[in-house]
Phi, psi and omega in degrees: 000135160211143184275143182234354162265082173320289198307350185216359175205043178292153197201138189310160169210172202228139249274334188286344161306316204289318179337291212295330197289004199254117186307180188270017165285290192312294190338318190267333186289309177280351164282344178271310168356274174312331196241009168294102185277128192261175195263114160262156191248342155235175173282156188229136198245351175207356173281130170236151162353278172326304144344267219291345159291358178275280182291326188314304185299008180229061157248143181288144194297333187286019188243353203281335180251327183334149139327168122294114141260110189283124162273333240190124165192118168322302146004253166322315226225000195062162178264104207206085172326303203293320168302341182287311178310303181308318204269309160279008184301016164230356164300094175271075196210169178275160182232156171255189194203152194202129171228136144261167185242171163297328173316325181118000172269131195239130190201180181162209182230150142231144251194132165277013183197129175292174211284151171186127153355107177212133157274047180177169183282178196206186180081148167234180182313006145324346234241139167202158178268160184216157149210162180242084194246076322302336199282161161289112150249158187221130135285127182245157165334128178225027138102026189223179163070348177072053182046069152271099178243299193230134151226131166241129168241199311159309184235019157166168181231144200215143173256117193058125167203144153188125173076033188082340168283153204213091220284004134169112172254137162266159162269192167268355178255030196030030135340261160266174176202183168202162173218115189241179169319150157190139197301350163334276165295326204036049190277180152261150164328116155327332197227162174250002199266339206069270203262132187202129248230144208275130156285300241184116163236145147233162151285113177252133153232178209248124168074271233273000000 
């Protein structure tokens, strides 16, 4: 599907709609894109190839040739808003935010910044939300909310909001989460369960 009224009828879109609008330059750029593997520099519990071939073209462009560098892993690092804060609180890149669920549902954000304490939301249209349900959809920004993209406090962190609602809020000990519908985005809940109690967050960033 692809929409030519953003402002009233945004809608996801997925990279083989674009094809036929693209020259046959372009045309070819984005198909070697698509079969691009990016270099991770740690491992990953929840990254596959295929996945990081996925996402990859919803990279901020200064981000588009960089390593992966995992910052950030529950695994590792515990399930801990504030560690999450600590590990990344010298980082300047854009981030992907990567959740599993216990169901096996994997879904998140990429963020024109990494999670950080802000007292107000933050972030601009780099930024969009996904899930791999099982194919992949991207929500992208659309151009509402005064940039509501990311708030992080202390006792949860939230991506997308409108009308209270939120297109995927952490607790603080990343435990649970919930994901709803939100004017950000106009996404669907990532997850279809909404509310869904976490296996496995990672952190990604670029180059750094």
């Amino acid at each position: 599907m692809f929409s030519t009224n953003i402002q009233d009828d945004w809608v996801f879109v997925e990279h083989a709609d674009l094809l036929p609008f693209l020259s046959a330059d372009t045309w070819e750029c984005a198909l070697s894109t698509d079969h691009f593997t990016p270099e991770l520099r740690h491992p990953s519990s929840i990254l596959t190839d295929a996945i990081c071939r996925e996402l990859s073209p919803y990279l901020p462009a200064r981000a588009q040739a960089s390593p992966w560098c995992r910052i950030y892993s529950t695994q590792q690092d515990g399930y801990s808003l504030r560690n999450m804060y600590h590990k990344v609180r010298d980082i300047e890149s854009p981030a992907l935010l990567l959740v599993k669920d216990v169901r096996g549902h994997i879904f998140g954000a990429i963020t024109s910044s990494v999670p950080r304490v802000h007292q107000s939301f933050c972030g601009n249209g780099e930024s969009c939300v996904f899930s791999f349900s099982p194919t992949l959809k991207v929500w992208q920004w659309c151009n509402e909310n005064n940039y509501n993209i990311m708030k992080g406090s202390t006792d949860w962190m939230a991506i997308g909001c409108g009308s209270g609602a939120f297109a995927l809020w952490l607790d603080s000990d990343l435990n649970r989460g919930r994901t709803e519908t939100c004017g950000t985005y106009r996404n669907q809940p990532l997850c279809d369960c909404g509310d869904f109690l976490v296996e496995t967050i990672e952190v990604w960033t670029f180059g750094v």
